[in-house]
N, CA, C and O atoms as a GROMACS GRO file, in nm:
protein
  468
    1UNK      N    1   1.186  -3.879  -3.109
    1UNK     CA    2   1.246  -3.820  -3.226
    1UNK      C    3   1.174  -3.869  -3.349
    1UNK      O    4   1.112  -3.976  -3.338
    2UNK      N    5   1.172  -3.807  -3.465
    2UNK     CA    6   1.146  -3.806  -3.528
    2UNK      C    7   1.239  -3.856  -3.674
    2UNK      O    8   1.360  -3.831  -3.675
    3UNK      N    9   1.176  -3.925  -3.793
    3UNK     CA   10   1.271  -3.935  -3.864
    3UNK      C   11   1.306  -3.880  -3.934
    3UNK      O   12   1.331  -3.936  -4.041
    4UNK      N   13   1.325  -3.754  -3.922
    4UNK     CA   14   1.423  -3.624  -3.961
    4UNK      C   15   1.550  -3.608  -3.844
    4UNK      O   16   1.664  -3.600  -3.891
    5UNK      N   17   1.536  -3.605  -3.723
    5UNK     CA   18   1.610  -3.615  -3.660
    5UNK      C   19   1.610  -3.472  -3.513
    5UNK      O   20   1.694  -3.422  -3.438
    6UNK      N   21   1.446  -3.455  -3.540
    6UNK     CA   22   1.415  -3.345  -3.475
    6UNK      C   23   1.294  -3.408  -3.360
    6UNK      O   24   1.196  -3.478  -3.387
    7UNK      N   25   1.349  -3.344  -3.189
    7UNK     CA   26   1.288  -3.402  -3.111
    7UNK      C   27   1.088  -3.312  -3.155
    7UNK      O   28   1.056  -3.201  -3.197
    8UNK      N   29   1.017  -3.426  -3.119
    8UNK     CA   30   0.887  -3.371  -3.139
    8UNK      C   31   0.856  -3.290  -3.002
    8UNK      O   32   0.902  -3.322  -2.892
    9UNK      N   33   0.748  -3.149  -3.033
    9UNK     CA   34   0.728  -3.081  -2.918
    9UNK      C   35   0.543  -3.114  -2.899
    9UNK      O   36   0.450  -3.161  -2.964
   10UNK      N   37   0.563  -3.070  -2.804
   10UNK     CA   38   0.394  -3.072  -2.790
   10UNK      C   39   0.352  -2.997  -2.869
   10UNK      O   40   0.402  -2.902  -2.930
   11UNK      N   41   0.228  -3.054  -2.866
   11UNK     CA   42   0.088  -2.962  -3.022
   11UNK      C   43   0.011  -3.018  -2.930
   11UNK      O   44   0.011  -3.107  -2.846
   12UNK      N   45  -0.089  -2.888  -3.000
   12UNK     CA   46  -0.259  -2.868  -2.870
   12UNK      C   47  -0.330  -2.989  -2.921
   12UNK      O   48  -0.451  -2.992  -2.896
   13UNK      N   49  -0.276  -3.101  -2.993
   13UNK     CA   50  -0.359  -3.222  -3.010
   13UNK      C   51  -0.322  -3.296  -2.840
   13UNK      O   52  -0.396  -3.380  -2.790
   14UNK      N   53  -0.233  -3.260  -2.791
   14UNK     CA   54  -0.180  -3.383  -2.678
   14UNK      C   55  -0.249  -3.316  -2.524
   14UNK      O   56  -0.245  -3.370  -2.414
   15UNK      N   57  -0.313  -3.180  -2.560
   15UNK     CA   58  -0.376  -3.119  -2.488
   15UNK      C   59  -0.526  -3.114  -2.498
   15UNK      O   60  -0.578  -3.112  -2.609
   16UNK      N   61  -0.614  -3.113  -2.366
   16UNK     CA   62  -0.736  -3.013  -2.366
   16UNK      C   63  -0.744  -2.877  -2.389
   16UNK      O   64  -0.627  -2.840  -2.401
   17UNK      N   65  -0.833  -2.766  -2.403
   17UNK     CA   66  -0.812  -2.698  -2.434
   17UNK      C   67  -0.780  -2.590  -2.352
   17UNK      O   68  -0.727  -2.487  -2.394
   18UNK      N   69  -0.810  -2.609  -2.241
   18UNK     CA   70  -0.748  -2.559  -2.109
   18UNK      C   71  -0.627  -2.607  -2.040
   18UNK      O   72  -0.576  -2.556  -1.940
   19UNK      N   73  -0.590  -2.702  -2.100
   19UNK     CA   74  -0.440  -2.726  -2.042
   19UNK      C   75  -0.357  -2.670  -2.124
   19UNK      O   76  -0.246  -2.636  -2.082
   20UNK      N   77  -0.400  -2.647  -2.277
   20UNK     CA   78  -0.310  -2.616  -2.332
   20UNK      C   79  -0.330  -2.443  -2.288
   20UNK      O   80  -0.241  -2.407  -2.211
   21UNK      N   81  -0.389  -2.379  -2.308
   21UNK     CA   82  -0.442  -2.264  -2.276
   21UNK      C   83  -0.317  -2.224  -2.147
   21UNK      O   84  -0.259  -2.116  -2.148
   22UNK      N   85  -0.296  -2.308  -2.065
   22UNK     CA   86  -0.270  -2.310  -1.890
   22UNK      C   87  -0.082  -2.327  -1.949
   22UNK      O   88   0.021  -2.278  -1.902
   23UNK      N   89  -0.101  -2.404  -2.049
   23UNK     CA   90   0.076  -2.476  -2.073
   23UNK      C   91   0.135  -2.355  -2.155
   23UNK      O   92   0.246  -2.317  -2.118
   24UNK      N   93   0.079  -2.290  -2.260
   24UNK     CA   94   0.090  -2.190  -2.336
   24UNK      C   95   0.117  -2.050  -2.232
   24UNK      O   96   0.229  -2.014  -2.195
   25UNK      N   97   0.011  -1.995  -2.203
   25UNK     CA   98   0.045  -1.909  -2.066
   25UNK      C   99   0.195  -1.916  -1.994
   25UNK      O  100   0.285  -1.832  -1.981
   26UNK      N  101   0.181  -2.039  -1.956
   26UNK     CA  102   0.302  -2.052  -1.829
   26UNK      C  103   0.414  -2.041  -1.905
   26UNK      O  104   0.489  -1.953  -1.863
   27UNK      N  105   0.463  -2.115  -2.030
   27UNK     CA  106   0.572  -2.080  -2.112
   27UNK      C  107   0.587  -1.908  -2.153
   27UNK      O  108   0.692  -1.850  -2.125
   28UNK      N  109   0.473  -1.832  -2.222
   28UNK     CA  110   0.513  -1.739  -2.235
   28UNK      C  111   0.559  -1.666  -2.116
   28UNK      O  112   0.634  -1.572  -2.141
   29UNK      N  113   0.532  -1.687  -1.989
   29UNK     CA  114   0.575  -1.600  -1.922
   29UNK      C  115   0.680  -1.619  -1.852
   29UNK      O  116   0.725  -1.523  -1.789
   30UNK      N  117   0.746  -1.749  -1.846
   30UNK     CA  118   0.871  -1.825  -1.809
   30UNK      C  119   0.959  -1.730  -1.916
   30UNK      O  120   1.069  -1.683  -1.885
   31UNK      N  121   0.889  -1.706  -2.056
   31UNK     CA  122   1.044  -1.629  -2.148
   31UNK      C  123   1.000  -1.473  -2.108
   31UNK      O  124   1.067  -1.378  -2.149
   32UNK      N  125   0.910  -1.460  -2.042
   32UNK     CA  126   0.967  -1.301  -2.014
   32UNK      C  127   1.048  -1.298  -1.871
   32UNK      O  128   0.975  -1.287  -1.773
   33UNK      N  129   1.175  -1.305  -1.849
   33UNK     CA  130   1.240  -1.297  -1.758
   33UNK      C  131   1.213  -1.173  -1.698
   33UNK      O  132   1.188  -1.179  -1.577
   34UNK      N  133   1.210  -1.044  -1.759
   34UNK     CA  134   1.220  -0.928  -1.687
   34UNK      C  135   1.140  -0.907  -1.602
   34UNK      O  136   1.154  -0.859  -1.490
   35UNK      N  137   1.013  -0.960  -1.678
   35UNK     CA  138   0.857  -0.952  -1.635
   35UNK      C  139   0.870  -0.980  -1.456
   35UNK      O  140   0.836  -0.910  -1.360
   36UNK      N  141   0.946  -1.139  -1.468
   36UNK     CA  142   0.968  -1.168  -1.313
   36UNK      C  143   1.031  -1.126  -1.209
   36UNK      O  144   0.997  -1.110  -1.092
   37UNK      N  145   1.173  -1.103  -1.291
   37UNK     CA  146   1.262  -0.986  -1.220
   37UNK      C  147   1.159  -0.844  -1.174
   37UNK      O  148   1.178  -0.810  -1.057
   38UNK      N  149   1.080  -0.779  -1.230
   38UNK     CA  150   1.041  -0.671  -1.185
   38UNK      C  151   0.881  -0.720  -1.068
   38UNK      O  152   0.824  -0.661  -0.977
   39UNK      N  153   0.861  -0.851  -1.132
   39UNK     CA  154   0.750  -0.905  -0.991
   39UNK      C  155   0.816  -0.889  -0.872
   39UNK      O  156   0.790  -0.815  -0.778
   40UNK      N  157   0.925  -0.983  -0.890
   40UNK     CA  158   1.019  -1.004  -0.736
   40UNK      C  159   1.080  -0.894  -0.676
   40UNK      O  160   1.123  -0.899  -0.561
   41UNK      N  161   1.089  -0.769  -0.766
   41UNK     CA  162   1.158  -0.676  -0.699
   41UNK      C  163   1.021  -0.599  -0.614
   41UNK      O  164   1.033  -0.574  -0.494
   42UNK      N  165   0.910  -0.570  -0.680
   42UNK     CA  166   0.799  -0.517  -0.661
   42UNK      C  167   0.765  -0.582  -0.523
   42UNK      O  168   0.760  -0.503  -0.429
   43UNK      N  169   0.746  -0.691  -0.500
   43UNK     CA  170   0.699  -0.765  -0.398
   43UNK      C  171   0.805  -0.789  -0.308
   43UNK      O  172   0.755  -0.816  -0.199
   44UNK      N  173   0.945  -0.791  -0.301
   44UNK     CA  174   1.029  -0.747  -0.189
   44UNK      C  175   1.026  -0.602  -0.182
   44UNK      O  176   1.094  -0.557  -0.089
   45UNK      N  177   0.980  -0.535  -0.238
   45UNK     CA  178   0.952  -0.380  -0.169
   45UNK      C  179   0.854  -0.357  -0.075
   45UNK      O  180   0.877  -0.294   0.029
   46UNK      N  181   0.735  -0.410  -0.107
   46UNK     CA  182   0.596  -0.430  -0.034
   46UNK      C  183   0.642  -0.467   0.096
   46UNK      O  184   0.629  -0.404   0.201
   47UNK      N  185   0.699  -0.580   0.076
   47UNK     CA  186   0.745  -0.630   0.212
   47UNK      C  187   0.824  -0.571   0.313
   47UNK      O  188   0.795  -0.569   0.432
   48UNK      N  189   0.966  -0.505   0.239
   48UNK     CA  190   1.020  -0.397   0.311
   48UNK      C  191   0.962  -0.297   0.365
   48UNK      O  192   0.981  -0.272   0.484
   49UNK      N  193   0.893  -0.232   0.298
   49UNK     CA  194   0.799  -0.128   0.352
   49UNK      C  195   0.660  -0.220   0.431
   49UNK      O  196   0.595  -0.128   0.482
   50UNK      N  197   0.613  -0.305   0.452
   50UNK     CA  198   0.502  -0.369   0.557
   50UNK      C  199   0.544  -0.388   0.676
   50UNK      O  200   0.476  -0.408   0.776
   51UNK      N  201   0.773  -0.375   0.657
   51UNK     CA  202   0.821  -0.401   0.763
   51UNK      C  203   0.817  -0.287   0.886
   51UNK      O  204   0.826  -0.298   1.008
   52UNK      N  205   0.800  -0.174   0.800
   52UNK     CA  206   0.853  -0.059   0.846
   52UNK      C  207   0.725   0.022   0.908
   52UNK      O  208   0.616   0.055   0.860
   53UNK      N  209   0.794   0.042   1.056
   53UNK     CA  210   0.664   0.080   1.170
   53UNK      C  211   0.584   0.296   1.122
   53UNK      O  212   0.670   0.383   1.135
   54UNK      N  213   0.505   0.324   1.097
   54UNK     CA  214   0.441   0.425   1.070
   54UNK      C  215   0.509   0.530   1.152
   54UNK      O  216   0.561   0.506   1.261
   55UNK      N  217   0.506   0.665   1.085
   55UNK     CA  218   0.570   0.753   1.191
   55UNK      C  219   0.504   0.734   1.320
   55UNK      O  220   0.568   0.686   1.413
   56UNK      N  221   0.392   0.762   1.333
   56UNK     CA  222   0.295   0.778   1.473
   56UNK      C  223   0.306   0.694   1.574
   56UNK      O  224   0.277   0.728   1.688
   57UNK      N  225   0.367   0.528   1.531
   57UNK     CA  226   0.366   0.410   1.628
   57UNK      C  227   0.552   0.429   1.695
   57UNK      O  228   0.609   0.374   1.789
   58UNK      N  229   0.594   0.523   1.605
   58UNK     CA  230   0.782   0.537   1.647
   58UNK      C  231   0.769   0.668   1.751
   58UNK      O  232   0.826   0.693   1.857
   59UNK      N  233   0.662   0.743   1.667
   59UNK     CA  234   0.680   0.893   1.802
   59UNK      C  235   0.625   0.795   1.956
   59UNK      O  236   0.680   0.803   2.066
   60UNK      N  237   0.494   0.700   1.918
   60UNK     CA  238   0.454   0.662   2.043
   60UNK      C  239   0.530   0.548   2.136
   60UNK      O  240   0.506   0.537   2.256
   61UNK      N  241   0.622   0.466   2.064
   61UNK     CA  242   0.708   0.426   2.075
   61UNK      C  243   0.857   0.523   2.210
   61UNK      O  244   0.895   0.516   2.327
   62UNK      N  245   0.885   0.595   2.089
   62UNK     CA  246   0.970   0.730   2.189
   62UNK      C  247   0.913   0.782   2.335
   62UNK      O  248   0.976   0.789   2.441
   63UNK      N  249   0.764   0.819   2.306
   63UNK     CA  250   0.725   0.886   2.410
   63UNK      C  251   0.737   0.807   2.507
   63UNK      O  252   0.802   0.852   2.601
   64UNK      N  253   0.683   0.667   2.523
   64UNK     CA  254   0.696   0.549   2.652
   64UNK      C  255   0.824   0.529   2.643
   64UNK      O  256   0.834   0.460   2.744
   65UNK      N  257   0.923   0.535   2.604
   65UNK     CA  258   1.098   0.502   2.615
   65UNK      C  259   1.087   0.604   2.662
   65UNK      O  260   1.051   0.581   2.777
   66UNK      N  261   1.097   0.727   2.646
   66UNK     CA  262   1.162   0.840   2.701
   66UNK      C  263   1.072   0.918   2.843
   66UNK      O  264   1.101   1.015   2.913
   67UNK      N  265   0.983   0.845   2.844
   67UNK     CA  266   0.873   0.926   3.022
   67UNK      C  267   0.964   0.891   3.097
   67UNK      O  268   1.019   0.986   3.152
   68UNK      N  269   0.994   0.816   3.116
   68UNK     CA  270   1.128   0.725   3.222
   68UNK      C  271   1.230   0.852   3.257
   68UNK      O  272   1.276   0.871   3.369
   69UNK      N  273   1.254   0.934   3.142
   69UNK     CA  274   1.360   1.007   3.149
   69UNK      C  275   1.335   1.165   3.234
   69UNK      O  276   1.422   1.232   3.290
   70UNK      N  277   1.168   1.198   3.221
   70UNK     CA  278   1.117   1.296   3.316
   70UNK      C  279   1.155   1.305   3.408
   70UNK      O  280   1.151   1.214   3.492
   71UNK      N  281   1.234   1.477   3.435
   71UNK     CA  282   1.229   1.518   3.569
   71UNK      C  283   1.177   1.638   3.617
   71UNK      O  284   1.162   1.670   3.734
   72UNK      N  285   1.145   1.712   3.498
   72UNK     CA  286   1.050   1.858   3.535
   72UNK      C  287   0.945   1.881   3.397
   72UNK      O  288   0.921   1.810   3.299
   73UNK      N  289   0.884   2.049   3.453
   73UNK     CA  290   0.797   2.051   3.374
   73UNK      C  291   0.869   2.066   3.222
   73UNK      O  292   0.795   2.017   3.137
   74UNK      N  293   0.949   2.102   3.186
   74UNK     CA  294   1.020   2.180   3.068
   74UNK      C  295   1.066   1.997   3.013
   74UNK      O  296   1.033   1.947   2.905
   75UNK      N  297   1.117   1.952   3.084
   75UNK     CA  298   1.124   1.831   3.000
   75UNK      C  299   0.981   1.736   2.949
   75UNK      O  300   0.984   1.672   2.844
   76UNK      N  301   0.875   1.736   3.027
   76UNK     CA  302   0.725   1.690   3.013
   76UNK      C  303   0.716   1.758   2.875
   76UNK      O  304   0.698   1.684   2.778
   77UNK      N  305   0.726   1.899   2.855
   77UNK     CA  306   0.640   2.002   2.732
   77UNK      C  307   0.767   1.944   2.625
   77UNK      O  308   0.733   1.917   2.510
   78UNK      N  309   0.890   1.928   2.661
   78UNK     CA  310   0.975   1.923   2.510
   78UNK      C  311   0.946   1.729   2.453
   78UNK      O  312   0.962   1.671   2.346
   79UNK      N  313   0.897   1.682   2.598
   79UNK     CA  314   0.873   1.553   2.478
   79UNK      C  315   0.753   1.512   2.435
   79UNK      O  316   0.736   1.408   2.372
   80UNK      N  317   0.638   1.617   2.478
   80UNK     CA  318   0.494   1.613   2.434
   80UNK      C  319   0.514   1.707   2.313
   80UNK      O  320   0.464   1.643   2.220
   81UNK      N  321   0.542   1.776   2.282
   81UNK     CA  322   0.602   1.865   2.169
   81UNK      C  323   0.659   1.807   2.083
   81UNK      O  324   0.651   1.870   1.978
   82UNK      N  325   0.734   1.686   2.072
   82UNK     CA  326   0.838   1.620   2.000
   82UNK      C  327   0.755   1.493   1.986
   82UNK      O  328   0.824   1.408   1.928
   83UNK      N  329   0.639   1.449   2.016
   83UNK     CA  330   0.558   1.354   2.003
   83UNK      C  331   0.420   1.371   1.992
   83UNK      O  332   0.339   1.312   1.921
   84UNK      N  333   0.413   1.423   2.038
   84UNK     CA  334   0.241   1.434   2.056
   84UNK      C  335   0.190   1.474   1.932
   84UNK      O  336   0.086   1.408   1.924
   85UNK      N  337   0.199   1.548   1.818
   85UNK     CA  338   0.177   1.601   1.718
   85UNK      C  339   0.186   1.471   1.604
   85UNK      O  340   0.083   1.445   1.541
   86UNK      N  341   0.290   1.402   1.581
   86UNK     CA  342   0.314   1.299   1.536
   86UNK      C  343   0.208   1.184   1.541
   86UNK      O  344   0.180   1.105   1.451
   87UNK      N  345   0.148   1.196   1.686
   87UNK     CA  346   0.071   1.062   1.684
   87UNK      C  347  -0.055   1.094   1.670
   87UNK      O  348  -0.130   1.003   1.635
   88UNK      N  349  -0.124   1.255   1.696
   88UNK     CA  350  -0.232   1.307   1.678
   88UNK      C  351  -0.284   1.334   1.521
   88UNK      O  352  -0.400   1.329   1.481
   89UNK      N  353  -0.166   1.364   1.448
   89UNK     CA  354  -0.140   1.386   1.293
   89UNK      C  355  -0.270   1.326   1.205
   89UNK      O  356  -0.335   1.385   1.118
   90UNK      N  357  -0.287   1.191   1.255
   90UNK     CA  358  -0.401   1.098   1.120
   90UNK      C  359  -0.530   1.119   1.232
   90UNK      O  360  -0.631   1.078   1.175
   91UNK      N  361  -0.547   1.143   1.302
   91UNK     CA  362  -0.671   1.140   1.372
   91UNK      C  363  -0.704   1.318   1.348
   91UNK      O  364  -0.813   1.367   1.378
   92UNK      N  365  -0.590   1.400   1.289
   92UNK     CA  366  -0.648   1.543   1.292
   92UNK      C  367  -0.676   1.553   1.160
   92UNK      O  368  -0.751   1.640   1.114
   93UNK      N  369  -0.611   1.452   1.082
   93UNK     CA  370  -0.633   1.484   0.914
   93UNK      C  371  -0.752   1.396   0.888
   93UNK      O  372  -0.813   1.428   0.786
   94UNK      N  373  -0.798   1.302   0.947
   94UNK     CA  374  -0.948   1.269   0.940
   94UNK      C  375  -1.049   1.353   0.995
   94UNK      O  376  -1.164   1.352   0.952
   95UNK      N  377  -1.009   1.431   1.092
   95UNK     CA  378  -1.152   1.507   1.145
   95UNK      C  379  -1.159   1.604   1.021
   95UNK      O  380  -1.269   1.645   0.981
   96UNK      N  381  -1.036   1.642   0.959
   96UNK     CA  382  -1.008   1.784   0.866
   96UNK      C  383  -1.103   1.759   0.730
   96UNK      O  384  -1.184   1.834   0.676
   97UNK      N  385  -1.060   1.625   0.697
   97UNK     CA  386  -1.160   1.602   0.563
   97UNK      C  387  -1.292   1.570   0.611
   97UNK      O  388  -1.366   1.590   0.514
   98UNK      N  389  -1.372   1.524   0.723
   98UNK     CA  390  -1.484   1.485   0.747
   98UNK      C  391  -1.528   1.630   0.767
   98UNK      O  392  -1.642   1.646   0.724
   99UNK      N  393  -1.467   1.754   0.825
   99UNK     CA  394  -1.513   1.900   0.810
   99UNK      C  395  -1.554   1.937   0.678
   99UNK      O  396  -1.663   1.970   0.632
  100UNK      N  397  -1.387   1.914   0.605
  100UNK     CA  398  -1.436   1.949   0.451
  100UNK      C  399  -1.556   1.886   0.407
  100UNK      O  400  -1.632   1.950   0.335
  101UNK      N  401  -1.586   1.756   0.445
  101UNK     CA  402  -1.721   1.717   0.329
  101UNK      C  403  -1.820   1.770   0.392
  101UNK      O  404  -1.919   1.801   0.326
  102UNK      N  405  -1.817   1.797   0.554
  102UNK     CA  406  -1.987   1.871   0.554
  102UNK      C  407  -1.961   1.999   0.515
  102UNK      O  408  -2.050   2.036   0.438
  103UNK      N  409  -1.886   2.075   0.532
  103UNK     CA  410  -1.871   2.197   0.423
  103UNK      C  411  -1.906   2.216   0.297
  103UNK      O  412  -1.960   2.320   0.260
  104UNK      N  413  -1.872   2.086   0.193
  104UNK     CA  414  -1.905   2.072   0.045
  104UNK      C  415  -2.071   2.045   0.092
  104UNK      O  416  -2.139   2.147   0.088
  105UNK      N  417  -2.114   1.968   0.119
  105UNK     CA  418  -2.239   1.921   0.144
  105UNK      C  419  -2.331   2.031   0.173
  105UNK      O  420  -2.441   2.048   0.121
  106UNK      N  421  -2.261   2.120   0.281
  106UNK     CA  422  -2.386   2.284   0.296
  106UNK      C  423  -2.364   2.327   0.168
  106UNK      O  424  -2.462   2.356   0.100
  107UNK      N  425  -2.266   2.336   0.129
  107UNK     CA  426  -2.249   2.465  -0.031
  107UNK      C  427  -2.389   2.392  -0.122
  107UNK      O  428  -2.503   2.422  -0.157
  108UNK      N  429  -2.295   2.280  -0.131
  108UNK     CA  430  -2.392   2.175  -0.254
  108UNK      C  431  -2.579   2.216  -0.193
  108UNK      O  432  -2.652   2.260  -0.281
  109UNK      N  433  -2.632   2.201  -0.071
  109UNK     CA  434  -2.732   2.225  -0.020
  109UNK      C  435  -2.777   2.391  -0.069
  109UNK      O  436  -2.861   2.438  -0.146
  110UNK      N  437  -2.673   2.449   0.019
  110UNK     CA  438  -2.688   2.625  -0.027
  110UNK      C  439  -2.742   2.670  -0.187
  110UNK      O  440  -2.829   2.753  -0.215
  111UNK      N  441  -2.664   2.587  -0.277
  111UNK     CA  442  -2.717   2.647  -0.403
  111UNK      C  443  -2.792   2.563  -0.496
  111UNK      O  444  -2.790   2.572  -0.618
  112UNK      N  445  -2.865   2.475  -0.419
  112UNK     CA  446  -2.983   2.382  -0.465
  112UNK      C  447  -3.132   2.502  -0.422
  112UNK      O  448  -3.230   2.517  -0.495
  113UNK      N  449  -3.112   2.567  -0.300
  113UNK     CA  450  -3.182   2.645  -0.255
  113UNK      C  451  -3.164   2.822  -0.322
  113UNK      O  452  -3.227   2.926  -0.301
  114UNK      N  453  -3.083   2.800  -0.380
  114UNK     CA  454  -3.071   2.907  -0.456
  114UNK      C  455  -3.105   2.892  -0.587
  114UNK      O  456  -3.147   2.998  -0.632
  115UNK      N  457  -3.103   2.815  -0.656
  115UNK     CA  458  -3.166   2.775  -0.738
  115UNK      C  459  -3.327   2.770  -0.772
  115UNK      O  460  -3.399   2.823  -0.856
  116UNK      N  461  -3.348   2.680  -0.662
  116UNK     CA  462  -3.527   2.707  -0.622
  116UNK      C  463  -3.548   2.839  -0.613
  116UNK      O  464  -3.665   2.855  -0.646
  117UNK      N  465  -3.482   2.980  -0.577
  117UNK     CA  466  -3.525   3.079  -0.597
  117UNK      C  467  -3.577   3.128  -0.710
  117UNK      O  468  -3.621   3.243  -0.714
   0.00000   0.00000   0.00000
């Protein structure tokens, strides 16, 4: 204390200039409460959702729970129908855009050569 009667606070004399730099930082962001509240909510979402299994691993999931349950052909087609599409889904939407770019790639080619005309 001081003899006024006021406790003394730190001043960047009692600091380097990187500690104070480091001490300054950490206070301002200790008074933004919200700031943290919306970290912690952000990052228990991430997590909730990292928890949560992809459609494709639940259809493939189903399909091995439910083969067990096969007894004819009509049941084979309604649970390859009810799965199979699901798990094929990201392996058909990658072949789809790797089509699209050699498609862009002939055009882009096509009127380089049209050009040279």
């Amino acid at each position: 204390m001081t003899s006024y009667g006021v406790a003394m606070t730190s001043t960047s004399e009692d600091y380097s200039a990187s500690e104070w730099t480091q001490h300054s930082m950490f206070g301002d962001l200790l008074q933004q409460k919200w700031l943290l509240a919306a970290a912690a909510v952000f990052i228990a979402g991430l997590w909730l959702l990292s928890r949560r299994s992809a459609p494709e691993e639940q259809a493939a999931r189903r399909l091995v729970r439910d083969w067990r349950n096969v007894d004819d052909a009509t049941d084979v087609r309604d649970l390859l129908g009810d799965n199979v599409p699901t798990i094929l889904r990201p392996a058909l939407l990658t072949a789809l855009e790797e089509i699209e770019n050699v498609v862009q790639r002939w055009f882009r080619q096509l009127e380089r050569e049209i050009r040279r005309l």
